[in-house]
py3Dmol code that shows the C-alpha trace and the ligand (Angstrom):
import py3Dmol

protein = """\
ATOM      1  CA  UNK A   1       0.000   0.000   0.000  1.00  0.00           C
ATOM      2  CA  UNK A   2       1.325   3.660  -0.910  1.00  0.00           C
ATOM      3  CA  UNK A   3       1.702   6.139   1.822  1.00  0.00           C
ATOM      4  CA  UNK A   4       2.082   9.613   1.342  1.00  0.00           C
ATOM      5  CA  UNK A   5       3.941  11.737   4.206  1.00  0.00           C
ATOM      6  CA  UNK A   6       4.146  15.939   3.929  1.00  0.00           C
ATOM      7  CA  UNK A   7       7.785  17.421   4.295  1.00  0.00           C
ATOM      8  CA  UNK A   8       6.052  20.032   6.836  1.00  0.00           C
ATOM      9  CA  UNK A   9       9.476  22.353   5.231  1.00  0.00           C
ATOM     10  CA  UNK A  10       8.458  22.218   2.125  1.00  0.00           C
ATOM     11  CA  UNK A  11       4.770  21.041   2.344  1.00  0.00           C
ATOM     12  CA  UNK A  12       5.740  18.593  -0.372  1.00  0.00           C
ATOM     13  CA  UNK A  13       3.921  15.395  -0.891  1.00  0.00           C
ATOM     14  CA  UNK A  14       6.094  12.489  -0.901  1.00  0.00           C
ATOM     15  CA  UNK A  15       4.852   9.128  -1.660  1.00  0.00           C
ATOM     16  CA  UNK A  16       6.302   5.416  -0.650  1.00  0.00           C
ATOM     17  CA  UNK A  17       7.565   4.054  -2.362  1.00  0.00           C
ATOM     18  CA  UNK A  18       7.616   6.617  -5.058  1.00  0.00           C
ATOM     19  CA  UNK A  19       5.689   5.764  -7.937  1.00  0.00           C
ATOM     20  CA  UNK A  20       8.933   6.443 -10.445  1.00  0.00           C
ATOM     21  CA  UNK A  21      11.656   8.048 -11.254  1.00  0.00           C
ATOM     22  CA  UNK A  22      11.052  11.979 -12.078  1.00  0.00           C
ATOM     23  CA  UNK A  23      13.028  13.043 -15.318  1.00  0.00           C
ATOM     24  CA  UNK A  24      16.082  14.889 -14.400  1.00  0.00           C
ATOM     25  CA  UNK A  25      17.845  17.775 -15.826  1.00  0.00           C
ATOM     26  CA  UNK A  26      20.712  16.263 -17.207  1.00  0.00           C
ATOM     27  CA  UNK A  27      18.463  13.722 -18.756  1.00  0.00           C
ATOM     28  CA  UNK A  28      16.967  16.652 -20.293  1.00  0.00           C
ATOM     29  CA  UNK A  29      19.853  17.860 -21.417  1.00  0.00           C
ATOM     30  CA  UNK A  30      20.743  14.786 -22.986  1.00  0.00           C
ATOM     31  CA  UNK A  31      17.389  15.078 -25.450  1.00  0.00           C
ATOM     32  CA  UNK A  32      19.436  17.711 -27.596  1.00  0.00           C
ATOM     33  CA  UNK A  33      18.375  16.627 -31.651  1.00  0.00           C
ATOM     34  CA  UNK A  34      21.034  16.149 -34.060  1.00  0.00           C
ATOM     35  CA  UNK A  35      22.098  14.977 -37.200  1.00  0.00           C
ATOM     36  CA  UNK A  36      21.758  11.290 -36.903  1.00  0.00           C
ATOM     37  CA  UNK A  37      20.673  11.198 -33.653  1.00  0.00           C
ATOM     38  CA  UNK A  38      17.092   9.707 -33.182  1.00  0.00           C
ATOM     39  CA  UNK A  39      15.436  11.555 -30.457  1.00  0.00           C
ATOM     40  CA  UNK A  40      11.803  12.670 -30.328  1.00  0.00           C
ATOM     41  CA  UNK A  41      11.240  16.098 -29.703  1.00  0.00           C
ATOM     42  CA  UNK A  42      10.734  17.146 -25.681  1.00  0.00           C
ATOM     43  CA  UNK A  43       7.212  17.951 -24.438  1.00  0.00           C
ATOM     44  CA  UNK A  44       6.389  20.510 -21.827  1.00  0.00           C
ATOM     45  CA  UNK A  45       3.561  22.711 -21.093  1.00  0.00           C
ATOM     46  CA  UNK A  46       2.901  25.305 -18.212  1.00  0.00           C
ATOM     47  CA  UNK A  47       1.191  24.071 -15.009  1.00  0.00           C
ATOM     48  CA  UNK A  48      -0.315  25.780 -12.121  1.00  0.00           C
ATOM     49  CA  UNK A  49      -1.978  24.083  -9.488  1.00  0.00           C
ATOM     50  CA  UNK A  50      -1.967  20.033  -8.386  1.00  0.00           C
ATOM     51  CA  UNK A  51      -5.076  19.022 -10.172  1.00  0.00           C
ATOM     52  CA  UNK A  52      -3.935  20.123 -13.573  1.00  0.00           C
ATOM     53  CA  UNK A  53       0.096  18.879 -12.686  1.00  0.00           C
ATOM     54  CA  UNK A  54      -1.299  15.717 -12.226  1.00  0.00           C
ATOM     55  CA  UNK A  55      -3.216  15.389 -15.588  1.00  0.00           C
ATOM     56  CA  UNK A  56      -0.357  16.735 -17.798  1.00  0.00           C
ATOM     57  CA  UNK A  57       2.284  14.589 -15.943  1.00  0.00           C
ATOM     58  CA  UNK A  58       2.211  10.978 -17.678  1.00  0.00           C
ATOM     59  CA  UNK A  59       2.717  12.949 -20.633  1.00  0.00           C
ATOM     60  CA  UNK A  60       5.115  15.642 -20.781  1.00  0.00           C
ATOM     61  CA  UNK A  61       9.089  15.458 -20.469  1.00  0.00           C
ATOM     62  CA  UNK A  62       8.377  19.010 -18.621  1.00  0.00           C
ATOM     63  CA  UNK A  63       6.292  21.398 -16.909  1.00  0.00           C
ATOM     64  CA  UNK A  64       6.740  24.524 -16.442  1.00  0.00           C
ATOM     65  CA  UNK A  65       5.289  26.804 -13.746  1.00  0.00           C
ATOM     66  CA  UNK A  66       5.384  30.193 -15.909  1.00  0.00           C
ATOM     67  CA  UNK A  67       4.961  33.551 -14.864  1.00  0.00           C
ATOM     68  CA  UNK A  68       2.274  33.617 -17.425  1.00  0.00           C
ATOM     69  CA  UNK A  69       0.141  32.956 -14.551  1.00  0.00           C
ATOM     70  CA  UNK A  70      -0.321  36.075 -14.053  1.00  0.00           C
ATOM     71  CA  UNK A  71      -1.986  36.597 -17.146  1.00  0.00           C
ATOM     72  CA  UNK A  72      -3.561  32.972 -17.244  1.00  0.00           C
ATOM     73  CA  UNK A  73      -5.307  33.049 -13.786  1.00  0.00           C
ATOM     74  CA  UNK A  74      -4.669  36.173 -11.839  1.00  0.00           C
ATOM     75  CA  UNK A  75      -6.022  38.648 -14.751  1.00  0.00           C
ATOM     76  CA  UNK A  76      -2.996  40.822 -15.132  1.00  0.00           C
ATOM     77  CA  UNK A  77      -2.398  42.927 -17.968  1.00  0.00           C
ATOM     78  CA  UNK A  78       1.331  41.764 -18.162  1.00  0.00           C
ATOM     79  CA  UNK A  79       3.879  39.180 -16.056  1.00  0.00           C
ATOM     80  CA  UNK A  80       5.326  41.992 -14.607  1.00  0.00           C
ATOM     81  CA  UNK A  81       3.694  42.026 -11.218  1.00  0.00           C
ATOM     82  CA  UNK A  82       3.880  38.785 -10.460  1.00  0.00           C
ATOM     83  CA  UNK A  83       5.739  38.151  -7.909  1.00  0.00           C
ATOM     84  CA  UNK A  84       8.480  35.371  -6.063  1.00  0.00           C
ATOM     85  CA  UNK A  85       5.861  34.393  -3.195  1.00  0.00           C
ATOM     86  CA  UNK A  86       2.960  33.895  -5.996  1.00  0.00           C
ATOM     87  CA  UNK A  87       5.699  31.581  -8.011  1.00  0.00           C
ATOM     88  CA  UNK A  88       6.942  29.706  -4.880  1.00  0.00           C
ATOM     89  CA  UNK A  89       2.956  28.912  -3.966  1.00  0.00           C
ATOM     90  CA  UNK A  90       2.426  27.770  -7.576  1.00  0.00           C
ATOM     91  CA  UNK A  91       5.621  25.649  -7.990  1.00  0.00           C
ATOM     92  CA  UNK A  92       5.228  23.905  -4.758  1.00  0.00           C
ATOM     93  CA  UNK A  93       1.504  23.116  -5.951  1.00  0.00           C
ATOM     94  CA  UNK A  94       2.592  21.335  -9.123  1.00  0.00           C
ATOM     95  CA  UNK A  95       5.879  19.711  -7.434  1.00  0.00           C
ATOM     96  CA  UNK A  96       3.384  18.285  -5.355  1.00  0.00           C
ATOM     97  CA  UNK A  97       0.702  16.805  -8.100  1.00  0.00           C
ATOM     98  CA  UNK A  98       3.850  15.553 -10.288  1.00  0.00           C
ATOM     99  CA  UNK A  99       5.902  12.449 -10.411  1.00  0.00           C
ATOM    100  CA  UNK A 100       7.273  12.300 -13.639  1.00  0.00           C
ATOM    101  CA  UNK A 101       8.324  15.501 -15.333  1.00  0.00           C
ATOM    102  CA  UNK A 102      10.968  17.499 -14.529  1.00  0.00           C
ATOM    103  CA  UNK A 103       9.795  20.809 -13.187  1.00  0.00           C
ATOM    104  CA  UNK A 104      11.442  24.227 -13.469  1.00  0.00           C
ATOM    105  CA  UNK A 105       9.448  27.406 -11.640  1.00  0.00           C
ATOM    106  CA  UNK A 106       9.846  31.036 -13.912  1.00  0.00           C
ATOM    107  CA  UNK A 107      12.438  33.931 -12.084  1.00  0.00           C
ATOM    108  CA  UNK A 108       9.318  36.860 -11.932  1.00  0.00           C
ATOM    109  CA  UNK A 109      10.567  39.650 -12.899  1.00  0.00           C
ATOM    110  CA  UNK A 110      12.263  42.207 -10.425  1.00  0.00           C
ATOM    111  CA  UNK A 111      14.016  39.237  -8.682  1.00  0.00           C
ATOM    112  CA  UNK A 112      17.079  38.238 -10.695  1.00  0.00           C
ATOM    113  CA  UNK A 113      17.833  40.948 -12.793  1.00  0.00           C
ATOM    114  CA  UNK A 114      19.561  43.189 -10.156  1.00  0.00           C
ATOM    115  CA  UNK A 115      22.863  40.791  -9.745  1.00  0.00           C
ATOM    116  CA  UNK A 116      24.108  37.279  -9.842  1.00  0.00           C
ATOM    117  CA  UNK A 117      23.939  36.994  -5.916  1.00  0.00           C
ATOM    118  CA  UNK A 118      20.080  38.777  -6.213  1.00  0.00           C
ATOM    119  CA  UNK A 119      19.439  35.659  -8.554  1.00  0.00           C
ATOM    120  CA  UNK A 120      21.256  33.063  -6.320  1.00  0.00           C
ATOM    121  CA  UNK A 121      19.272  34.238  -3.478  1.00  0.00           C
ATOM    122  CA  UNK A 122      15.662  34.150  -5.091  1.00  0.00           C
ATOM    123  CA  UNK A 123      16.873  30.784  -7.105  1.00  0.00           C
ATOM    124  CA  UNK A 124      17.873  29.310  -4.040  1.00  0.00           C
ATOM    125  CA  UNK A 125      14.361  30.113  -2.444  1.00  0.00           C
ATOM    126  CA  UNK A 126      12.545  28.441  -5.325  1.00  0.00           C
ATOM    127  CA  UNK A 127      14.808  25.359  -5.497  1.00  0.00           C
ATOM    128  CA  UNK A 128      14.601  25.183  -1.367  1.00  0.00           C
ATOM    129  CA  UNK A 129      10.232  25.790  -1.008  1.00  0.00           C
ATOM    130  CA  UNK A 130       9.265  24.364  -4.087  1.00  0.00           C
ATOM    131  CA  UNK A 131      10.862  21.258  -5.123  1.00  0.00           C
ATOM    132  CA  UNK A 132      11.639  22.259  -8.488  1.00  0.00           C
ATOM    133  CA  UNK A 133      14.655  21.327 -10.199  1.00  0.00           C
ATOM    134  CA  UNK A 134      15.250  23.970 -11.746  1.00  0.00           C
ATOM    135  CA  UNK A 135      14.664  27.784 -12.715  1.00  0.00           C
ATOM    136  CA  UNK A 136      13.716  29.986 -15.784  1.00  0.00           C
ATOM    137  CA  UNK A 137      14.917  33.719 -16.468  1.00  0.00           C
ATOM    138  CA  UNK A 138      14.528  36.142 -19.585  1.00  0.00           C
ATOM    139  CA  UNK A 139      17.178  37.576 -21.329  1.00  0.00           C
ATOM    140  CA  UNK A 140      20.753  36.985 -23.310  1.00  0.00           C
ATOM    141  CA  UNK A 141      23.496  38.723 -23.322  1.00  0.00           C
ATOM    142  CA  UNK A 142      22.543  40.445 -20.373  1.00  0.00           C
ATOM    143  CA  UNK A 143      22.331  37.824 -18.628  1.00  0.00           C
ATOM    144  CA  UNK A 144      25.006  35.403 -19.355  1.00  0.00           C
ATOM    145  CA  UNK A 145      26.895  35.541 -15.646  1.00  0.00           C
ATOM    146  CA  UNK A 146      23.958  35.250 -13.952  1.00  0.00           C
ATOM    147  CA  UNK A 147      23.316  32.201 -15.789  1.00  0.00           C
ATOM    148  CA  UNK A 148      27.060  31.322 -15.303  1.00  0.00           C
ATOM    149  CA  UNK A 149      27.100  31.993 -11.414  1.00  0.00           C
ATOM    150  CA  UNK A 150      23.727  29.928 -10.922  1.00  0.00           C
ATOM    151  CA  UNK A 151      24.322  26.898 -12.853  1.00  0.00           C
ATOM    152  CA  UNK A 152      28.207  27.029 -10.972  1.00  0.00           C
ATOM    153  CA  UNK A 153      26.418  26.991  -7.667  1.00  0.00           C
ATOM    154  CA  UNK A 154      23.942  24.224  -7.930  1.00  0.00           C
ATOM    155  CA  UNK A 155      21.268  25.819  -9.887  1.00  0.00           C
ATOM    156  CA  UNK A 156      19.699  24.394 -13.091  1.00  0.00           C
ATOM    157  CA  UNK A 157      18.352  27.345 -15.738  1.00  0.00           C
ATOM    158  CA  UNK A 158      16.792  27.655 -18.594  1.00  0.00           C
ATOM    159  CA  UNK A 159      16.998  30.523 -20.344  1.00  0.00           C
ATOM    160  CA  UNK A 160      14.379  32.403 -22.859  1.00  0.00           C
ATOM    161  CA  UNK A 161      15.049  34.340 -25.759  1.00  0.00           C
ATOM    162  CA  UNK A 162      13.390  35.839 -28.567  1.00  0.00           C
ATOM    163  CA  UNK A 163      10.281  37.460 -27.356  1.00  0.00           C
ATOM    164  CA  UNK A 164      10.291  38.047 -23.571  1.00  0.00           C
ATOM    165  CA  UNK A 165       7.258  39.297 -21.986  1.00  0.00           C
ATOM    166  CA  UNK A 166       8.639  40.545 -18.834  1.00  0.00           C
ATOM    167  CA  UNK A 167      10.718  43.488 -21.000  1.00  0.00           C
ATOM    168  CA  UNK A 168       6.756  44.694 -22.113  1.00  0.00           C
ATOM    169  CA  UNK A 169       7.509  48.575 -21.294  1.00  0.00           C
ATOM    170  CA  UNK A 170      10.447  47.892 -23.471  1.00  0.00           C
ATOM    171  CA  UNK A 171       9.701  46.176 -26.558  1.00  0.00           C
ATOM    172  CA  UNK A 172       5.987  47.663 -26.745  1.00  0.00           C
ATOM    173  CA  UNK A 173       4.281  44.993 -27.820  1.00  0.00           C
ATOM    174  CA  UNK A 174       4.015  41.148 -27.909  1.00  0.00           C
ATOM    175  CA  UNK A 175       4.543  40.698 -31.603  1.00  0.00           C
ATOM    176  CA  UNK A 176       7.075  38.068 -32.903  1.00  0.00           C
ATOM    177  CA  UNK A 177      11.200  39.079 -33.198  1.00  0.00           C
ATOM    178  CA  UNK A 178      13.537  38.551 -35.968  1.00  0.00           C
ATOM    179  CA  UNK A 179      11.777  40.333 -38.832  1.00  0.00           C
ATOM    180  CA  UNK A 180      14.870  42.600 -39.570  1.00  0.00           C
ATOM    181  CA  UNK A 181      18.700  41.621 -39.570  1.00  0.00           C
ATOM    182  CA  UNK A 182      19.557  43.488 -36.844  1.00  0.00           C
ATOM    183  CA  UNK A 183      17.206  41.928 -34.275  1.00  0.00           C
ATOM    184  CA  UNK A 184      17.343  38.271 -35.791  1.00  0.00           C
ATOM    185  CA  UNK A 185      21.201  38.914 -34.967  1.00  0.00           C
ATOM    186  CA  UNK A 186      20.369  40.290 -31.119  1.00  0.00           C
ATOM    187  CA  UNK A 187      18.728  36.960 -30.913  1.00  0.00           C
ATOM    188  CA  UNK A 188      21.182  34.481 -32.490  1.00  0.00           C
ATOM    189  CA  UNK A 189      23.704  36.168 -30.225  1.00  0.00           C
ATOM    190  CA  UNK A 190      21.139  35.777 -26.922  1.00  0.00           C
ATOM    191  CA  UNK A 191      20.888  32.194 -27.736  1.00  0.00           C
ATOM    192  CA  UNK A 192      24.390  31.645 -28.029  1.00  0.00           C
ATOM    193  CA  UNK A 193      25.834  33.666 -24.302  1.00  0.00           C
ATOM    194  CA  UNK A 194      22.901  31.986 -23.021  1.00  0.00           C
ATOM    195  CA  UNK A 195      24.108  28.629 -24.014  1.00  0.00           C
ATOM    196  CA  UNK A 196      28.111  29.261 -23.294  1.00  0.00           C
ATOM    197  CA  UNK A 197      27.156  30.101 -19.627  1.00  0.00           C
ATOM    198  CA  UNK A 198      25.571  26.680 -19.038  1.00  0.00           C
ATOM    199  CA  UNK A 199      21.774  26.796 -19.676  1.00  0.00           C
ATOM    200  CA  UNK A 200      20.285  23.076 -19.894  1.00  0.00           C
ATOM    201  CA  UNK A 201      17.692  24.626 -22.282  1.00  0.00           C
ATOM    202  CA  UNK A 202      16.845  27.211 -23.751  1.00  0.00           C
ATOM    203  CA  UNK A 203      13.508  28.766 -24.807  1.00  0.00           C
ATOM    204  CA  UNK A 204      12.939  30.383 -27.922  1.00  0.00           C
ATOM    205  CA  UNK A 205       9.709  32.432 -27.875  1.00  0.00           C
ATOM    206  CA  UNK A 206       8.216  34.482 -30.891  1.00  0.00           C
ATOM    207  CA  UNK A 207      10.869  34.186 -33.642  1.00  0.00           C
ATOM    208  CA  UNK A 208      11.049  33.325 -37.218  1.00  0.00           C
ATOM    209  CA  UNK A 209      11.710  29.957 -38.614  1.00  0.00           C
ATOM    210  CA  UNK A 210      14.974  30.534 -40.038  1.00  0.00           C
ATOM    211  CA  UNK A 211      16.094  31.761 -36.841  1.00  0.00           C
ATOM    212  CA  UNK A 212      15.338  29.016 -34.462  1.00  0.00           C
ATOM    213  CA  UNK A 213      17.164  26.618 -36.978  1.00  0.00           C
ATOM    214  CA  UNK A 214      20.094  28.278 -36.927  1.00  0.00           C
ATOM    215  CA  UNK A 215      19.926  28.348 -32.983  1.00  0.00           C
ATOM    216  CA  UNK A 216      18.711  25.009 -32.941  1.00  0.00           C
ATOM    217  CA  UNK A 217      21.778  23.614 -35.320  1.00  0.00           C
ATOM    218  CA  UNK A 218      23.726  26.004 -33.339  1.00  0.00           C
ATOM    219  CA  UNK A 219      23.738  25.458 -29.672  1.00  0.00           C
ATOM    220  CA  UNK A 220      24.615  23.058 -27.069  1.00  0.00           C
ATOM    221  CA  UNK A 221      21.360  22.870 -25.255  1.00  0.00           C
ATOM    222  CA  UNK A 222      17.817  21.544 -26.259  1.00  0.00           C
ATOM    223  CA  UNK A 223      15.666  24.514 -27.710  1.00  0.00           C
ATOM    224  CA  UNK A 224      11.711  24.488 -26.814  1.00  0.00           C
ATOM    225  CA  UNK A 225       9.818  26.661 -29.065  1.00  0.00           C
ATOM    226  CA  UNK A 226       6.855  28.797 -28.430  1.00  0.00           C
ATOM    227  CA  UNK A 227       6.206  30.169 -31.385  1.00  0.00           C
ATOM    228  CA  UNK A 228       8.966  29.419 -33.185  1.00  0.00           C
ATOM    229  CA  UNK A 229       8.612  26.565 -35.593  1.00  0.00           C
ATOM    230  CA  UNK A 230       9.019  22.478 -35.387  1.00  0.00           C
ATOM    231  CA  UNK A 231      13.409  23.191 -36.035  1.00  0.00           C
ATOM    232  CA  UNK A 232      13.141  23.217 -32.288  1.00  0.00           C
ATOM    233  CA  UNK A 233      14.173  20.650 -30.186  1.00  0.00           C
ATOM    234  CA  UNK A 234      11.138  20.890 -28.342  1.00  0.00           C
ATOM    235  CA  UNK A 235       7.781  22.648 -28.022  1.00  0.00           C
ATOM    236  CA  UNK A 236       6.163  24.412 -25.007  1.00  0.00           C
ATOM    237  CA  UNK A 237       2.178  25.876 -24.785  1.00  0.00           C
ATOM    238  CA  UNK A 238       0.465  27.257 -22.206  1.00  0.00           C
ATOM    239  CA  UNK A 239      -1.798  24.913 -21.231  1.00  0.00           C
ATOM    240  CA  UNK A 240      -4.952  27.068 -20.918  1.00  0.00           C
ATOM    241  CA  UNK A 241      -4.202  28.109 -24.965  1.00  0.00           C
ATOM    242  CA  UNK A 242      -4.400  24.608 -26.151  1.00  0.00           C
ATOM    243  CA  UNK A 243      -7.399  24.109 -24.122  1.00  0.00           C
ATOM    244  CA  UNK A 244      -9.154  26.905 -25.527  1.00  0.00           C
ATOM    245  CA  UNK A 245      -9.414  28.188 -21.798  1.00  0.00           C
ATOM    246  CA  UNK A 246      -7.886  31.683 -22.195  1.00  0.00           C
ATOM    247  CA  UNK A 247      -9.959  34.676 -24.052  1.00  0.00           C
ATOM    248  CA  UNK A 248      -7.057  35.332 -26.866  1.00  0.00           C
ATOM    249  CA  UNK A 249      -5.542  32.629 -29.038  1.00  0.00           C
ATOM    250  CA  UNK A 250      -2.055  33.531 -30.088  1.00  0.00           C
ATOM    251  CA  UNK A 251      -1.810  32.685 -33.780  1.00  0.00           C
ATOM    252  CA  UNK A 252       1.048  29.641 -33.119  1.00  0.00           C
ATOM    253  CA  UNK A 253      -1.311  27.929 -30.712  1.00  0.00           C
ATOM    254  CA  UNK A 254      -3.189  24.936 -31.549  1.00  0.00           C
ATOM    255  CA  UNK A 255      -6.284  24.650 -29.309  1.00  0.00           C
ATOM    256  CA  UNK A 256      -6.898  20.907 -29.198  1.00  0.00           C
ATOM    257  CA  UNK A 257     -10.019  20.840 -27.015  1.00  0.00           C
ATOM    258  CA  UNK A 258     -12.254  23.750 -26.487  1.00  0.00           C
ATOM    259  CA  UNK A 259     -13.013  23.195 -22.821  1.00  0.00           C
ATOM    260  CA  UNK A 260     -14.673  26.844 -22.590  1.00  0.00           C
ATOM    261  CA  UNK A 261     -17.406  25.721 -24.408  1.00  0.00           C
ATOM    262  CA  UNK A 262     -17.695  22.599 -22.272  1.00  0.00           C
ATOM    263  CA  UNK A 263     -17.438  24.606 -18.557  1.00  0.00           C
ATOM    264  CA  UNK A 264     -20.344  27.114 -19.990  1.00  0.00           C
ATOM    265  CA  UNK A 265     -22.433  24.234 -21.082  1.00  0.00           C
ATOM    266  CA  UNK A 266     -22.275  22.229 -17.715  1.00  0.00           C
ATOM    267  CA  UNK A 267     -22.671  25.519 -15.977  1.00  0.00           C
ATOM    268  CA  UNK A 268     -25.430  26.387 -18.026  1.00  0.00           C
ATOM    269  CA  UNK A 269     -27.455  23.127 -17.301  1.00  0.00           C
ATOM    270  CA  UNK A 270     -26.489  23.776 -13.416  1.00  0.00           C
ATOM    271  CA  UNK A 271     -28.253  26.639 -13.136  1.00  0.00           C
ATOM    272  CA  UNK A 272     -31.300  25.487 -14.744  1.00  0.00           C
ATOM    273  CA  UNK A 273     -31.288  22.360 -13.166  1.00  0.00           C
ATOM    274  CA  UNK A 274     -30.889  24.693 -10.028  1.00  0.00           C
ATOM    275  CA  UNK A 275     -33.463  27.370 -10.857  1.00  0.00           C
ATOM    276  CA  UNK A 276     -36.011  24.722 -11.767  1.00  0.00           C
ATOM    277  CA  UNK A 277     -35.629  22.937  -8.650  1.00  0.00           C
ATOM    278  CA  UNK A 278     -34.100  19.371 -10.291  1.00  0.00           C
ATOM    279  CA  UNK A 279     -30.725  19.928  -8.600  1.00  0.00           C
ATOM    280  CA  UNK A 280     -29.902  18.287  -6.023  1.00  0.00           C
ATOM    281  CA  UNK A 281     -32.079  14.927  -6.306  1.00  0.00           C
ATOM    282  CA  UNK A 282     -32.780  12.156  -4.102  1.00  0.00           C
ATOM    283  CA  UNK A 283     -28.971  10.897  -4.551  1.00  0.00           C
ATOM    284  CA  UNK A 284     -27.376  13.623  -3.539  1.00  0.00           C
ATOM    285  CA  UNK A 285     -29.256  13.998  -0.353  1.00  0.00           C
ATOM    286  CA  UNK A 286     -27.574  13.415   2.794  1.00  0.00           C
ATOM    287  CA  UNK A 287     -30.695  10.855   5.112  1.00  0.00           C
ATOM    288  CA  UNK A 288     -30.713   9.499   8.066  1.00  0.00           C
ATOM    289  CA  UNK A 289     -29.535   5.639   7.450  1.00  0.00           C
ATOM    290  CA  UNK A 290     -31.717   3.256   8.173  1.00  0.00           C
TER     291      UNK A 290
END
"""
ligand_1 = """\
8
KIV
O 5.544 32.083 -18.562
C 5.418 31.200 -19.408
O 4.421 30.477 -19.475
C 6.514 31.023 -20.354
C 6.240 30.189 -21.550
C 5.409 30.970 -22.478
C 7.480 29.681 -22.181
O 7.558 31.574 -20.176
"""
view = py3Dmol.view(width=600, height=400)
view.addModel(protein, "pdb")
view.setStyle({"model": 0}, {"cartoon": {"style": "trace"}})
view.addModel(ligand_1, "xyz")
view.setStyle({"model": 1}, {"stick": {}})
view.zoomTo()
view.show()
């Protein structure tokens, strides 16, 4: 019989015996395509909360607790006020509904940008009350030795190029990148400082087909696309776009069931059912036994 105890610490679930072995990052880094080398694509989509961890688990290589939450279930405008506490509660929820997939928790922005040590710090928080493996943070160049100084220290990252929603007030506008020369050669140059100071993948959001081959080809690490073609090594979604749960689809997303429709027609027959007095019946009435 399985027994699950809580790590009061952490408030992580953790069953005995375990039901398997959770996907690791260097595993992960291992998936890396290649010429000649037969490896199906990685799969990872964004989770939230337990319930939905433990549907997309069996089946994905990786979830990702993004700071699209923000967007996705706290209404915000933009990721930018999301915040480390809402991303520790999150990550710790889907580390807890998850045996299988890796699991890396998104830097919000404001906590890593400042320095390497702010990073380590914040990182080091997420790694310690979540149970996540690993991290996520936006940027290249810019933020190459923070990448360095993490992964040096014990902390698995991912980085995320191309489009990056947390520099909004900055780029203006959530429109794909690498139109003109100048910024497809920003974002082959991201990719690559992102990759020479140790990310185990890297995330290519928003950008043209041409580009994310050439990064793809390019780099060390596995490349998960959002946006950004089938060259990549991998593909990412936001779960609530492919379910057809969020108000805007983004023209790369494939919405594969449309449960919107479904939650307004059971809610619909609810509140008949309610208003016309045939909710609740006989069976779900709570008698006396006997
Ligand atoms: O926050 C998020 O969900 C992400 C994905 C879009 C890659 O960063």
């Amino acid at each position: 019989m399985s027994k699950i105890t809580i790590d009061t610490d952490t408030s992580r679930a953790t069953p005995n015996p375990r039901p398997g072995k959770r996907m690791t990052v260097p595993k992960i880094r291992s998936m890396k395509r290649g010429p000649g080398i037969a490896q199906e694509p990685l799969v990872m989509l964004t989770a939230y909360t337990t319930r939905t961890a433990q549907l997309l688990d069996p089946h994905c290589d990786m979830l990702l607790v993004g700071d699209s939450l923000g967007n996705v279930i706290y209404g915000l405008d933009s990721t930018v006020p999301v915040t480390l506490d809402m991303m520790i509660a999150h990550g710790a929820a889907v580390v807890r509904g998850s045996w299988h997939a890796q699991v890396t928790v998104d830097m919000p922005f404001g906590s890593y940008e400042e320095s390497p040590q702010q990073a380590y710090r914040s990182a080091a928080r997420i790694l310690k009350e979540t149970g996540a493996s690993a991290v996520k943070l936006e940027g290249g160049e810019a933020m190459a030795e923070t990448i360095h100084f993490l992964t040096n220290r014990g902390i698995p990252v991912i980085g995320h190029v191309g489009l990056t929603p947390q520099a909004i007030n900055v780029l203006g506008g959530y429109r794909a990148r690498g139109r003109d020369d100048a910024e497809a050669d920003k974002i082959k140059r991201d990719a690559k400082a992102v990759d020479e100071a140790g990310a185990f993948a890297i995330v290519l959001e928003g950008v043209m087909e041409e580009i994310a081959s050439e990064i793809t080809r390019s780099v060390s690490a596995p490349t998960i696309g959002i946006g950004a073609s089938k060259d990549c090594d991998g593909q990412v979604l936001v779960t609530e776009d492919m379910l057809g749960l969020f108000e805007r689809t983004p023209r790369f997303v494939k919405v594969y069931h449309n449960l919107a429709d479904q939650i307004s027609a059971a809610v619909e027959e609810y509140a008949n059912e309610v208003r016309s007095n045939s909710f609740p019946t006989d069976e779900q009435t709570y008698r006396p036994k006997g």
